[in-house]
N, C-alpha and C positions, 0 to 999 in steps of 0.2 A: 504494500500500500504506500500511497507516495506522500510525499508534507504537503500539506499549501497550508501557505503564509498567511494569517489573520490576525487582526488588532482585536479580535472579538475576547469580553472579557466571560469567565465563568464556563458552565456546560454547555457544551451548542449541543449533545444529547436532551438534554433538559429543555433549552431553547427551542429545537425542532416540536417538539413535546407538549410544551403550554400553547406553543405558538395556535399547533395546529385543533388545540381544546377548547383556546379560545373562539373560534371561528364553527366546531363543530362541539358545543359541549356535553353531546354523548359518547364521544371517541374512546374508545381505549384504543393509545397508541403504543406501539412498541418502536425502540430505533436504538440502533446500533453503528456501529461502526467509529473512524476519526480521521485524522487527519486529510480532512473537506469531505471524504466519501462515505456516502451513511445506506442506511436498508431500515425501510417504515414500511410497517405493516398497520393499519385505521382502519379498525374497525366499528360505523356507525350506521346508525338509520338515514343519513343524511344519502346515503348511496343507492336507498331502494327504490328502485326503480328506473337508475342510470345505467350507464351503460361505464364501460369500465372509462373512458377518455374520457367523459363528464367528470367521473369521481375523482380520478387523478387530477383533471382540475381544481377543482376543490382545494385538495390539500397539497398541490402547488402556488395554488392561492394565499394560502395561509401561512406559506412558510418562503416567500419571495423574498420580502426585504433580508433575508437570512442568507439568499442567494446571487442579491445584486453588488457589483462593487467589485473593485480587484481585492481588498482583502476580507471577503467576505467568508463568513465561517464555513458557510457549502456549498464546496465546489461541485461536486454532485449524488444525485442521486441514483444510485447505484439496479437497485432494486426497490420498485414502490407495491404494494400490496394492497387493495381496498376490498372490504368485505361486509357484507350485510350481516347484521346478527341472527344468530339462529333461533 
């Protein structure tokens, strides 16, 4: 896994995390990963009925300014996961 360079202070695990609860706040999110490249898996009712590009919107949405910038804390997302509850 490779570095990228950020001024970002604290958990950008965490960060990806509220970011994305604020925006959906039934989500349980999962995220892993570091240095810029991360794997989310959101699972909410906010996806029922979309189709998977809609959802991924979503919670690209909601974790953007975490993504814009040269030293932004993520540089990508590696693997995104959306899921309806069961």
């Amino acid at each position: 896994m490779s570095h990228h360079p950020t001024n970002f202070q604290g958990s950008v695990t965490e960060a990806i995390a509220s970011s994305i609860k604020e925006k959906l706040a039934d989500a349980v999110v999962e995220v892993t990963g570091q240095g810029g490249h991360y794997t989310i898996i959101v699972t909410s009712e906010a996806f029922r009925g979309k189709g998977p590009v809609d959802s991924q919107r979503l919670v690209y949405g909601a974790i953007a300014h975490l993504m814009s910038g040269d030293l932004a804390p993520v540089h990508a997302v590696d693997t995104l996961r959306t899921k309806v509850p069961s």
